[in-house]
PDB file of N, CA, C and O in Angstrom, chain B, residues numbered from 101:
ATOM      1  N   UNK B 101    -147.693 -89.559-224.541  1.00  0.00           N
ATOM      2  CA  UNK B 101    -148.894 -89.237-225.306  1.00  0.00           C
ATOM      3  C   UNK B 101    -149.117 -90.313-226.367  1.00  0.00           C
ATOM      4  O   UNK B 101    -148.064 -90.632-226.919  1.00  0.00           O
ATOM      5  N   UNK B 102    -150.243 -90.984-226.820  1.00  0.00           N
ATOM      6  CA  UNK B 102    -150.813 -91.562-227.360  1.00  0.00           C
ATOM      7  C   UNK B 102    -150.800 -91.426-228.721  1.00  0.00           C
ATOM      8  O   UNK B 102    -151.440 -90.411-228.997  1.00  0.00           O
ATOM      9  N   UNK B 103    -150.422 -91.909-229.606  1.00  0.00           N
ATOM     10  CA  UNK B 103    -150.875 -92.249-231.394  1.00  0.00           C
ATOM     11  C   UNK B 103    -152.098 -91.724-231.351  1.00  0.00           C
ATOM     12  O   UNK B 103    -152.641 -91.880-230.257  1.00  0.00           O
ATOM     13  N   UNK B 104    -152.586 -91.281-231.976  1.00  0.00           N
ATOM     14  CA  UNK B 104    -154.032 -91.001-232.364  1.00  0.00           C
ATOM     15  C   UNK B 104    -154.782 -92.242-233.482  1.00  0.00           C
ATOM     16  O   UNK B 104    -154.242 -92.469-234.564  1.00  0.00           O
ATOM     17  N   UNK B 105    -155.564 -92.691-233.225  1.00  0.00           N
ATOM     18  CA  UNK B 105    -155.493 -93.726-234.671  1.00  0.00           C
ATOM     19  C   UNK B 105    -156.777 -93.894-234.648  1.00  0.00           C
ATOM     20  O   UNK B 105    -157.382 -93.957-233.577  1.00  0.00           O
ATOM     21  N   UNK B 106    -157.533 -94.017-236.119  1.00  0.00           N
ATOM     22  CA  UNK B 106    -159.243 -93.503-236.598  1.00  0.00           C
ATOM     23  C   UNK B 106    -159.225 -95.182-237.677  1.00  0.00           C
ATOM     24  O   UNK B 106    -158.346 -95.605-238.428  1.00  0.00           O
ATOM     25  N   UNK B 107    -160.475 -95.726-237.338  1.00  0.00           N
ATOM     26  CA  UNK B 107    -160.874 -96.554-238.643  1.00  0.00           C
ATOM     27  C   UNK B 107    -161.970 -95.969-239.048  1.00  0.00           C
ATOM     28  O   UNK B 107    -162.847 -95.565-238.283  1.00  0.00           O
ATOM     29  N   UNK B 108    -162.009 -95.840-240.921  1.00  0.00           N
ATOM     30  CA  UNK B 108    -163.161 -95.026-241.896  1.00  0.00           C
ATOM     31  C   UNK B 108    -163.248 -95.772-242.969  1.00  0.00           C
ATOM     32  O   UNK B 108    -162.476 -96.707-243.183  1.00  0.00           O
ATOM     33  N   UNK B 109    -164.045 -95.482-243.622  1.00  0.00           N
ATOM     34  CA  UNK B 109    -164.129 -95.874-245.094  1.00  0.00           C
ATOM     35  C   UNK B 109    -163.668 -94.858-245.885  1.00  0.00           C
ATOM     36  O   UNK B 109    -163.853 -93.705-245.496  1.00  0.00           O
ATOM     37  N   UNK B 110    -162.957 -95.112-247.191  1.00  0.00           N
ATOM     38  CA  UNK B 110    -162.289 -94.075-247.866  1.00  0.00           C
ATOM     39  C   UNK B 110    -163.395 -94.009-248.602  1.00  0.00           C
ATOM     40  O   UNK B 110    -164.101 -95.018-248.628  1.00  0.00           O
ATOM     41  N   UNK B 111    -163.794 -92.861-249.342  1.00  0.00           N
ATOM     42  CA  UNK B 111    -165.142 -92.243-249.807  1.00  0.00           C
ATOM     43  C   UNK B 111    -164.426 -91.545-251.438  1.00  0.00           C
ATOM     44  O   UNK B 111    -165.051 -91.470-252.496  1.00  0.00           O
ATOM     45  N   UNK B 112    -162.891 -91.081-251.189  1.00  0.00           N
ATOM     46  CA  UNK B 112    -162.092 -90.335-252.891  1.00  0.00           C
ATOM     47  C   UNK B 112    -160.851 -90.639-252.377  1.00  0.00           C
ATOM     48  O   UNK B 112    -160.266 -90.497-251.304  1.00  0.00           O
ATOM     49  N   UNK B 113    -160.555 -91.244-253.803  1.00  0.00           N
ATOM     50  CA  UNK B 113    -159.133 -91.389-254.115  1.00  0.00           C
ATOM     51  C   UNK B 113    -158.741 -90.773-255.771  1.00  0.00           C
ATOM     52  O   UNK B 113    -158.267 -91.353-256.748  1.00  0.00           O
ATOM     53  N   UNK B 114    -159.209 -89.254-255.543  1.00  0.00           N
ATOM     54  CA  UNK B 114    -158.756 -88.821-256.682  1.00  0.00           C
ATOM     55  C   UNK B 114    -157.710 -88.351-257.439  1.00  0.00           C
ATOM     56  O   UNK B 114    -157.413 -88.248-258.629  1.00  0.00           O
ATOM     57  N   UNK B 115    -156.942 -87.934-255.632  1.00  0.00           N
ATOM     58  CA  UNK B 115    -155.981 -87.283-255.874  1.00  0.00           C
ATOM     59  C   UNK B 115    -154.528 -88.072-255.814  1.00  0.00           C
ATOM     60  O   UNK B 115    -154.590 -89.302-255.784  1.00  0.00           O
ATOM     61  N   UNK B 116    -153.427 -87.546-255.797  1.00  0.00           N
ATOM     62  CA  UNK B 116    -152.396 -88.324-256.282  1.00  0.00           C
ATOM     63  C   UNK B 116    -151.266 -88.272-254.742  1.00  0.00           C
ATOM     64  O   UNK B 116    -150.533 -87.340-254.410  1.00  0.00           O
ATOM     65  N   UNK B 117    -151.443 -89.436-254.126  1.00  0.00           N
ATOM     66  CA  UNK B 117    -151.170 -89.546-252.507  1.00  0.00           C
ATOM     67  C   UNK B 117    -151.557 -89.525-251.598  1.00  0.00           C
ATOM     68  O   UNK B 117    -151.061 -89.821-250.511  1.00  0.00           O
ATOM     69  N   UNK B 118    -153.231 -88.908-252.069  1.00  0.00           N
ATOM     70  CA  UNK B 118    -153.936 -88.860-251.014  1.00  0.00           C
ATOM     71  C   UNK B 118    -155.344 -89.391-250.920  1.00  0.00           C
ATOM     72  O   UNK B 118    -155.983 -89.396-251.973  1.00  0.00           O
ATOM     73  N   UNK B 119    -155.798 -89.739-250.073  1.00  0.00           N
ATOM     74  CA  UNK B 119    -157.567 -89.981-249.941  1.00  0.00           C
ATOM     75  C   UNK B 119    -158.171 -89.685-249.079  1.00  0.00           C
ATOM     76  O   UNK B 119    -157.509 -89.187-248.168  1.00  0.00           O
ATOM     77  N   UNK B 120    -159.469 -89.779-248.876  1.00  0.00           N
ATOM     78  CA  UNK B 120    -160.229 -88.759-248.727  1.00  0.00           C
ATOM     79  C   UNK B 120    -160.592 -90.055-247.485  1.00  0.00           C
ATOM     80  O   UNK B 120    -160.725 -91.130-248.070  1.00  0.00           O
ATOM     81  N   UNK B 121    -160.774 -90.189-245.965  1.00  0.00           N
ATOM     82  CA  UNK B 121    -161.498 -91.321-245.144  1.00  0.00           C
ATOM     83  C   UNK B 121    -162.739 -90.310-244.658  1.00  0.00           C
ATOM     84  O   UNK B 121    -162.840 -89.102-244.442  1.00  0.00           O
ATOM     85  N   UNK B 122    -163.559 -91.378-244.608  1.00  0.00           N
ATOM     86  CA  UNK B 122    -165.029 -90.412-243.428  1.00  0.00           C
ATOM     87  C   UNK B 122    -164.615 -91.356-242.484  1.00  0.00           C
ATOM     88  O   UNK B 122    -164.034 -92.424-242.675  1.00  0.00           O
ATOM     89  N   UNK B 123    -165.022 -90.782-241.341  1.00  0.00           N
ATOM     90  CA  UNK B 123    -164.883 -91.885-239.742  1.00  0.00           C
ATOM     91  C   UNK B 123    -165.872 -91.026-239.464  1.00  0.00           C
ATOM     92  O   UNK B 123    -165.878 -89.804-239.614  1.00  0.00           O
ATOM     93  N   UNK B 124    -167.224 -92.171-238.793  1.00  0.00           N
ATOM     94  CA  UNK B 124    -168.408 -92.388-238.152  1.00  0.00           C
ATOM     95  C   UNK B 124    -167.924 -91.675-236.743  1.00  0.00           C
ATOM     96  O   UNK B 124    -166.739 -91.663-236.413  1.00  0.00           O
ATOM     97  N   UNK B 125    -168.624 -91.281-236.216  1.00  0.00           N
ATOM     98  CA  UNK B 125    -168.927 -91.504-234.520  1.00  0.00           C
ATOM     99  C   UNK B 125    -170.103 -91.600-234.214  1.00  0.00           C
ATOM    100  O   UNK B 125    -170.884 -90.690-234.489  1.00  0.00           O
ATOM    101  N   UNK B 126    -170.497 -92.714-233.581  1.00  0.00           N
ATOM    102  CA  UNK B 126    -171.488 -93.173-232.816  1.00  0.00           C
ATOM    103  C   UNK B 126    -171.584 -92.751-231.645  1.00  0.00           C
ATOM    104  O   UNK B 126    -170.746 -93.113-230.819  1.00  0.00           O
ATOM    105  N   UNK B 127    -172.796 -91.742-231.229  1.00  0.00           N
ATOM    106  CA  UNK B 127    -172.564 -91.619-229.341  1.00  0.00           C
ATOM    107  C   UNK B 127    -174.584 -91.080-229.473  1.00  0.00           C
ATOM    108  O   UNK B 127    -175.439 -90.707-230.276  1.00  0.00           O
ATOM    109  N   UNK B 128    -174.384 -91.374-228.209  1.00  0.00           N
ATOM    110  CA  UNK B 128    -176.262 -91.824-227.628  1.00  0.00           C
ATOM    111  C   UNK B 128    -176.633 -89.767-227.328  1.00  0.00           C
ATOM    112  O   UNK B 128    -175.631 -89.197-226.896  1.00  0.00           O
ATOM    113  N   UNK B 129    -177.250 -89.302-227.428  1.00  0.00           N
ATOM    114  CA  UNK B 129    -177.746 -87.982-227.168  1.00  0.00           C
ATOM    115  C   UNK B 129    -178.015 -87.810-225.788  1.00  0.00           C
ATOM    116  O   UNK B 129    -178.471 -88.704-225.076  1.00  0.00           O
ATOM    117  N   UNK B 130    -177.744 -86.705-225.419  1.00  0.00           N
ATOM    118  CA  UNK B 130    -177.671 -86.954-223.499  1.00  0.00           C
ATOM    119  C   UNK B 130    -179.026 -86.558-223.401  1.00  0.00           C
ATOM    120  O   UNK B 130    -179.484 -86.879-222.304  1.00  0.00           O
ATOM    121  N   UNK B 131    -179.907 -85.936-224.193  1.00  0.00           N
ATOM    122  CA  UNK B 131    -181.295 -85.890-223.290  1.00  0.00           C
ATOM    123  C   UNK B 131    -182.276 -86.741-224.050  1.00  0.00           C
ATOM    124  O   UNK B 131    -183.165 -87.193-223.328  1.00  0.00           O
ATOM    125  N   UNK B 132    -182.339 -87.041-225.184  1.00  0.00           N
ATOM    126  CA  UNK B 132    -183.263 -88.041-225.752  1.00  0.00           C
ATOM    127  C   UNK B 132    -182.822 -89.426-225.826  1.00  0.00           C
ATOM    128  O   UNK B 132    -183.660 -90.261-225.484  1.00  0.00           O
ATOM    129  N   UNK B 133    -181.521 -89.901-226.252  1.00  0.00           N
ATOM    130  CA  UNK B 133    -181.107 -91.154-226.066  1.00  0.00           C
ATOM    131  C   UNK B 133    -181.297 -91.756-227.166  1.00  0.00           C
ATOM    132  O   UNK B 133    -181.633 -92.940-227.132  1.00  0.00           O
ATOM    133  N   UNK B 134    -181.122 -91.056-228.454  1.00  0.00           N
ATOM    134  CA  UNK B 134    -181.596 -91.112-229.414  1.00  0.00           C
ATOM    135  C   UNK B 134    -179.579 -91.576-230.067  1.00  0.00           C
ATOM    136  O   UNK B 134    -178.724 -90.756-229.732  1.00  0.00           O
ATOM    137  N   UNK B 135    -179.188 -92.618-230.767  1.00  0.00           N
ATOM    138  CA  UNK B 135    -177.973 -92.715-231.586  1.00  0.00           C
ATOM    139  C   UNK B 135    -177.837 -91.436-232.346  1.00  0.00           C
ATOM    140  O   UNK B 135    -178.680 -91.155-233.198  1.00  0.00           O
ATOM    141  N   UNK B 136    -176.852 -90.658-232.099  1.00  0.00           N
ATOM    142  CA  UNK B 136    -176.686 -89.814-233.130  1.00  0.00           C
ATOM    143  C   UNK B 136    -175.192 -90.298-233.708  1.00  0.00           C
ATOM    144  O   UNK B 136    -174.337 -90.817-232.990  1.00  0.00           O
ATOM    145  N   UNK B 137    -174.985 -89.949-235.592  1.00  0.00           N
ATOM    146  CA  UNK B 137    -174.029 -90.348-235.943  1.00  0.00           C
ATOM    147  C   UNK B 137    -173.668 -89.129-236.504  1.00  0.00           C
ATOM    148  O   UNK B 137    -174.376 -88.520-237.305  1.00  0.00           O
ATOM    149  N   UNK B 138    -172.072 -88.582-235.912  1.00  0.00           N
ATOM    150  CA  UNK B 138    -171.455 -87.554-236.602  1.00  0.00           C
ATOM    151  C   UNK B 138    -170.277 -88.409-237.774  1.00  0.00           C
ATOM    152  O   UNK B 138    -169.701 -89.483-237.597  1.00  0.00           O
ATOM    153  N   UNK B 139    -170.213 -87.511-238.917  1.00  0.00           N
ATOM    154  CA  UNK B 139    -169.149 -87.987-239.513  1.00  0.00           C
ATOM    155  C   UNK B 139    -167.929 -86.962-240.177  1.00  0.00           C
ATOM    156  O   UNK B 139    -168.391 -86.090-240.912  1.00  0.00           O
ATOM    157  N   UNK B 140    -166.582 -86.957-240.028  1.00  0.00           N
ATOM    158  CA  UNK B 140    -165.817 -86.636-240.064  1.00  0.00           C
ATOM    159  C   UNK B 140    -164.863 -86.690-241.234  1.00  0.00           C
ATOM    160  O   UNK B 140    -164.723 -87.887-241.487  1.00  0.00           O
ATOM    161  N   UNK B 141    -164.181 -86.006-242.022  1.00  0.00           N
ATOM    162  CA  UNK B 141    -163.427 -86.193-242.869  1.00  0.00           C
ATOM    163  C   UNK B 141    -162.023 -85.984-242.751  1.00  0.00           C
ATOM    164  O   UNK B 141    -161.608 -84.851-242.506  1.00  0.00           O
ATOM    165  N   UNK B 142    -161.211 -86.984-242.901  1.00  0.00           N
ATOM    166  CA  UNK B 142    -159.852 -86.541-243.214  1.00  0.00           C
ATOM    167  C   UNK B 142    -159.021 -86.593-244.154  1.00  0.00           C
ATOM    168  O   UNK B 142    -159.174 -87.649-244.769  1.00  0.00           O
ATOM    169  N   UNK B 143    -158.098 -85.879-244.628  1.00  0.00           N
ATOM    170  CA  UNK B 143    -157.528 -85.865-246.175  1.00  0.00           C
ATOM    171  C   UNK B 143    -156.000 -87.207-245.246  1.00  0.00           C
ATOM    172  O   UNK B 143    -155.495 -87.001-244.143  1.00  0.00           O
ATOM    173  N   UNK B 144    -155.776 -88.046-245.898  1.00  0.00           N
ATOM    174  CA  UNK B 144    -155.180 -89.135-245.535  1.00  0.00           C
ATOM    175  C   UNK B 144    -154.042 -88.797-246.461  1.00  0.00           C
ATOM    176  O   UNK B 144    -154.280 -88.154-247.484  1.00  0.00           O
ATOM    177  N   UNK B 145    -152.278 -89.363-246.040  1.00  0.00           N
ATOM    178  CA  UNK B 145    -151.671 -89.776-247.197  1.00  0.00           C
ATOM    179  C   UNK B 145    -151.420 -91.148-247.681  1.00  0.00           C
ATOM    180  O   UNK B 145    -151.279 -92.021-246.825  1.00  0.00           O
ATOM    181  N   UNK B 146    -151.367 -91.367-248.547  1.00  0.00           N
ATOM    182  CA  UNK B 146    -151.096 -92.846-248.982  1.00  0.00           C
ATOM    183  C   UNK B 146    -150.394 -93.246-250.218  1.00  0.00           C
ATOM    184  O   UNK B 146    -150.860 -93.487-251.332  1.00  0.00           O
ATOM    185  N   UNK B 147    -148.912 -93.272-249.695  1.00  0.00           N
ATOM    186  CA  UNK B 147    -147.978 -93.073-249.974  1.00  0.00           C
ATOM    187  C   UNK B 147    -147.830 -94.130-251.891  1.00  0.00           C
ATOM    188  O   UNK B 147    -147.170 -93.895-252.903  1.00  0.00           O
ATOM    189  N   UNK B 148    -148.766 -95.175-251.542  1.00  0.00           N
ATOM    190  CA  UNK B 148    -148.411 -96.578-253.243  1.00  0.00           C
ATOM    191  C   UNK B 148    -149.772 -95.837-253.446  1.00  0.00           C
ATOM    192  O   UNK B 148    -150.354 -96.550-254.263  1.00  0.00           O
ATOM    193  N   UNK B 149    -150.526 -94.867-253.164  1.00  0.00           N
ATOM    194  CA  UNK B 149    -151.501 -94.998-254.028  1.00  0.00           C
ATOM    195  C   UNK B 149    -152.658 -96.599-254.336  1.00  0.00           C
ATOM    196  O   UNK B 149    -153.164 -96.971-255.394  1.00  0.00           O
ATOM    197  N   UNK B 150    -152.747 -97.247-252.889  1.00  0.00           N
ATOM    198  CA  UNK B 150    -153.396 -98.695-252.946  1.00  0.00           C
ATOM    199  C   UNK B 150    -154.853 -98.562-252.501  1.00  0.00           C
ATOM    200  O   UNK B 150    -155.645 -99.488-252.674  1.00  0.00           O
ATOM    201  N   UNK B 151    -155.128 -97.656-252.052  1.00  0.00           N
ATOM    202  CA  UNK B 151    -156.369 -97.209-251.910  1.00  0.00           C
ATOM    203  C   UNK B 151    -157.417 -97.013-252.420  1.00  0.00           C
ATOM    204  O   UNK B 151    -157.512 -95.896-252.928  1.00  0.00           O
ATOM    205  N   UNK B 152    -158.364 -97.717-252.511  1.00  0.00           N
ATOM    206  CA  UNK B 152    -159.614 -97.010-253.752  1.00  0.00           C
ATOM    207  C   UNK B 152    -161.149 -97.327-252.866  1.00  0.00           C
ATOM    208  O   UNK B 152    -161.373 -98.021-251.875  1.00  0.00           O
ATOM    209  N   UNK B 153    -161.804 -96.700-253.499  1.00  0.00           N
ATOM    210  CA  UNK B 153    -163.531 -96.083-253.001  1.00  0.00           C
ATOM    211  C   UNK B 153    -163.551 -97.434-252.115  1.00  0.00           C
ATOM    212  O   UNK B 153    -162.856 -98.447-252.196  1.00  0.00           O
ATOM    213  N   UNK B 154    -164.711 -97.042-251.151  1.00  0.00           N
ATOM    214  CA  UNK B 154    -164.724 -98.177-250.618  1.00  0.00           C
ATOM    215  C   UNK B 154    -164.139 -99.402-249.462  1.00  0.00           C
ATOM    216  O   UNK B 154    -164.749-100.285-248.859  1.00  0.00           O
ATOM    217  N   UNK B 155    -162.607 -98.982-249.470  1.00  0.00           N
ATOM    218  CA  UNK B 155    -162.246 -99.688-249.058  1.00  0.00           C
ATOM    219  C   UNK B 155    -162.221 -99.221-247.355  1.00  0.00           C
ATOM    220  O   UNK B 155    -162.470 -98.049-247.074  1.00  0.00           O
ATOM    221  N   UNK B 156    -161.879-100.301-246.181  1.00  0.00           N
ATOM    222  CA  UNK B 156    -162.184 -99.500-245.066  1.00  0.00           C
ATOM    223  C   UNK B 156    -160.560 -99.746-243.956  1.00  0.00           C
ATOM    224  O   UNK B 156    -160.122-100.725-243.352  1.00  0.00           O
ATOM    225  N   UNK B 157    -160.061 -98.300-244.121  1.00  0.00           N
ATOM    226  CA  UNK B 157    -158.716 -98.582-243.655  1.00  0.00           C
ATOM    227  C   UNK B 157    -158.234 -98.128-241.885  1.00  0.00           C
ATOM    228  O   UNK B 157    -159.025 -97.616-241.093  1.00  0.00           O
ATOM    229  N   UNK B 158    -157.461 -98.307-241.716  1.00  0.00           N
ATOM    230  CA  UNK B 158    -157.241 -97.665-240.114  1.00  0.00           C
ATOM    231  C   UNK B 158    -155.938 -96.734-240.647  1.00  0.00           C
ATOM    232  O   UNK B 158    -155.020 -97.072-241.395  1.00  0.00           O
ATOM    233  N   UNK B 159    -156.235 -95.226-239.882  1.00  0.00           N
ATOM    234  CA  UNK B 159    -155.553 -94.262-240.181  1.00  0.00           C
ATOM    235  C   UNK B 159    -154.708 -93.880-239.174  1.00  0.00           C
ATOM    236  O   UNK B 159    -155.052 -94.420-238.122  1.00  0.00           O
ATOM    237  N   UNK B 160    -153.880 -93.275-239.068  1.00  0.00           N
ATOM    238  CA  UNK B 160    -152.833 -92.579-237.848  1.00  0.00           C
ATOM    239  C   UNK B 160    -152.210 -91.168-237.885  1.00  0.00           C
ATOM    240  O   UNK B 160    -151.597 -90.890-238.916  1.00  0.00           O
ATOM    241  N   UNK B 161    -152.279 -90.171-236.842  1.00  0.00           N
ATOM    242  CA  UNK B 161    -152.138 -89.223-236.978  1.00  0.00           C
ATOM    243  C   UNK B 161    -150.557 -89.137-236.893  1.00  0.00           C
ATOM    244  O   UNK B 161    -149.881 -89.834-236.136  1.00  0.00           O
ATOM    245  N   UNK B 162    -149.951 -87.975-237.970  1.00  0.00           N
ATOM    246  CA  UNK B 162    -148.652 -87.966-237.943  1.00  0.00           C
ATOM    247  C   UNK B 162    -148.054 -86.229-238.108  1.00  0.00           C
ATOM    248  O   UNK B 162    -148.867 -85.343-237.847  1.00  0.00           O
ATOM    249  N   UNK B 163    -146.869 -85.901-238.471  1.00  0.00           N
ATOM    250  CA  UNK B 163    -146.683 -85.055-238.947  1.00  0.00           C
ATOM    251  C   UNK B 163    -147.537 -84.016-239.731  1.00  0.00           C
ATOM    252  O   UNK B 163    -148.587 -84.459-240.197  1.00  0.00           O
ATOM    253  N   UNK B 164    -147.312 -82.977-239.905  1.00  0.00           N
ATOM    254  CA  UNK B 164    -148.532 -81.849-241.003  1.00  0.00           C
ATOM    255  C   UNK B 164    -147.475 -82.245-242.348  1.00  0.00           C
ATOM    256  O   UNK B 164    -146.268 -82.071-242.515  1.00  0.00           O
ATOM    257  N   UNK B 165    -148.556 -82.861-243.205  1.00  0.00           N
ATOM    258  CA  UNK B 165    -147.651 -82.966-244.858  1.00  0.00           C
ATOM    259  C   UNK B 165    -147.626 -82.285-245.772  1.00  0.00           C
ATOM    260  O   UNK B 165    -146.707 -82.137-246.577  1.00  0.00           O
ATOM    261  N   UNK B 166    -148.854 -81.695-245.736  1.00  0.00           N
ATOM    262  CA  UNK B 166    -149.388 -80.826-246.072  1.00  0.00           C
ATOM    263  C   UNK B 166    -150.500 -79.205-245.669  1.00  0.00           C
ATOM    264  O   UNK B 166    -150.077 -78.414-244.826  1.00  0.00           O
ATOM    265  N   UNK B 167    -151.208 -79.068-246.045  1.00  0.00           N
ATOM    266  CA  UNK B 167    -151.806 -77.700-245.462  1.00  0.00           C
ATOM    267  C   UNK B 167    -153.283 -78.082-244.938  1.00  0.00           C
ATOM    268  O   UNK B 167    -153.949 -77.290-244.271  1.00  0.00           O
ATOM    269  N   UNK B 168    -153.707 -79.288-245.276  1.00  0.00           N
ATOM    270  CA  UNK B 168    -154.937 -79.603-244.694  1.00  0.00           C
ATOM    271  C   UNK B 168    -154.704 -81.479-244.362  1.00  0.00           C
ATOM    272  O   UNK B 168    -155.573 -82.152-243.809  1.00  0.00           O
ATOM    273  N   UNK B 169    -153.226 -82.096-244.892  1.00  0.00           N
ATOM    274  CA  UNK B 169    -153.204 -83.008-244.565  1.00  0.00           C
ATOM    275  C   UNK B 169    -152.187 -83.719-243.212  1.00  0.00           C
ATOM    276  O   UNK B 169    -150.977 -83.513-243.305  1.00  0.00           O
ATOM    277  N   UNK B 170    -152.639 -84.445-242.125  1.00  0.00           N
ATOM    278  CA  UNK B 170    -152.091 -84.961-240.867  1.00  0.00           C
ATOM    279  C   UNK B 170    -152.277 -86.047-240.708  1.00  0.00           C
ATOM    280  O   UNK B 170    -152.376 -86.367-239.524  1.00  0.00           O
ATOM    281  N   UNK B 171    -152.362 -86.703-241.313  1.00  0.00           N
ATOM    282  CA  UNK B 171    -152.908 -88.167-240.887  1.00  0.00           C
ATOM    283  C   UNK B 171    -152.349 -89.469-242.348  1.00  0.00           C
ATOM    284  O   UNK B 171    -152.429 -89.252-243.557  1.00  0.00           O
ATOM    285  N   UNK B 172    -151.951 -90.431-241.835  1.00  0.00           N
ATOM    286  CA  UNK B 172    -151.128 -91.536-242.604  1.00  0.00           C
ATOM    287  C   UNK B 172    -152.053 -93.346-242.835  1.00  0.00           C
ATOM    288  O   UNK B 172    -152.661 -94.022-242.005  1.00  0.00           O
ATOM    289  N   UNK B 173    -151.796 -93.571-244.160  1.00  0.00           N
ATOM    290  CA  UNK B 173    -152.770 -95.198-243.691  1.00  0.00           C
ATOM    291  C   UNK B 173    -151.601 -95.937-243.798  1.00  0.00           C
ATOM    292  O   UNK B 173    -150.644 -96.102-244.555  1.00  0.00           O
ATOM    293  N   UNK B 174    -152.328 -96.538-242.123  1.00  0.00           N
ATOM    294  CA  UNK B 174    -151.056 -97.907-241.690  1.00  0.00           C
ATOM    295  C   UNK B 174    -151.493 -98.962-242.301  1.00  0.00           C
ATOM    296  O   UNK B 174    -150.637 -99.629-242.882  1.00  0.00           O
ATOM    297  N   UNK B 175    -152.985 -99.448-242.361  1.00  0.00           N
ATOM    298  CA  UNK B 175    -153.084-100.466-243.169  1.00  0.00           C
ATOM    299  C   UNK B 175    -154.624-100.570-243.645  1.00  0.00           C
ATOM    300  O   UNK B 175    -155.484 -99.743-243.343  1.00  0.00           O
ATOM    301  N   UNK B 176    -154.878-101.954-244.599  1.00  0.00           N
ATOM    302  CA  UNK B 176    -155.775-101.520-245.455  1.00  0.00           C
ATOM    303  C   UNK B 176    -156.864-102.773-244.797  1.00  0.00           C
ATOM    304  O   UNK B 176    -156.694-103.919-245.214  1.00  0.00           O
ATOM    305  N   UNK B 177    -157.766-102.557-243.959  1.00  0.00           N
ATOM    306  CA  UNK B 177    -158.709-103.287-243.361  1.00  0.00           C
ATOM    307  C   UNK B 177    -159.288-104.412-244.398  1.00  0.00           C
ATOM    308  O   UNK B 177    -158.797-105.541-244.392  1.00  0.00           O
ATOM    309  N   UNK B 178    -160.394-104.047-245.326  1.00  0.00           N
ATOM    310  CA  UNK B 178    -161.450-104.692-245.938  1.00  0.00           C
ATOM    311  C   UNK B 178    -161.067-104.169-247.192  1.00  0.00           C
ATOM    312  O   UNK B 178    -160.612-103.031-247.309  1.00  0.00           O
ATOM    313  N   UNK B 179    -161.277-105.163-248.396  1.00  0.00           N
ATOM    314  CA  UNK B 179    -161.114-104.334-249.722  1.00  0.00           C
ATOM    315  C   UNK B 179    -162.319-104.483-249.948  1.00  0.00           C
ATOM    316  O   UNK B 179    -163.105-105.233-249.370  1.00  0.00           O
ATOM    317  N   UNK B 180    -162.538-103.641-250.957  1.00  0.00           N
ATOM    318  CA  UNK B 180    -164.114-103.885-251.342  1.00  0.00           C
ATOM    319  C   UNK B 180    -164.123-104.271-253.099  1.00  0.00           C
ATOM    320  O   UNK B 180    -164.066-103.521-254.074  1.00  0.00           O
ATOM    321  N   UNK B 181    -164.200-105.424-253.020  1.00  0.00           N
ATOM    322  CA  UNK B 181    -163.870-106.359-254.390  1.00  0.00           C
ATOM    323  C   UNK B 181    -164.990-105.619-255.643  1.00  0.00           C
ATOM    324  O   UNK B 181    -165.014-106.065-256.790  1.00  0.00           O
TER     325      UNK B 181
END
């Protein structure tokens, strides 16, 4: 079975280990053909706290760490200066 692994933009880093990613999905509408974009939230952990608004990271699903959190950042894509 496969890693699960999401790239998002982190949107809150308020809390202390964790942040907040949205991940886009892009997919075409099966009867109009129209782009529809769903977006998704996941509570991320991040373990140095290196994370802030903005930035756009690739995430990986792991262990439950918490009660709404599953998912880990492997690394930090784009900073946003």
């Amino acid at each position: 079975m496969a890693i699960k692994e999401r790239v998002g933009l982190v949107v809150s880093d308020k809390m202390q280990k964790t942040v907040v990613v949205a991940v886009e999905n892009r997919s075409s509408h099966p009867k109009y053909g129209k782009t529809v974009v769903k977006t998704r939230r996941y509570k991320v952990h991040d373990a140095e706290n290196s994370c802030k608004v903005g930035d756009r990271v690739r995430i990986q699903e792991t262990r439950p760490l918490s009660k709404t959190k599953r998912w880990q950042v492997t690394e930090i894509l784009n900073v946003k200066a």
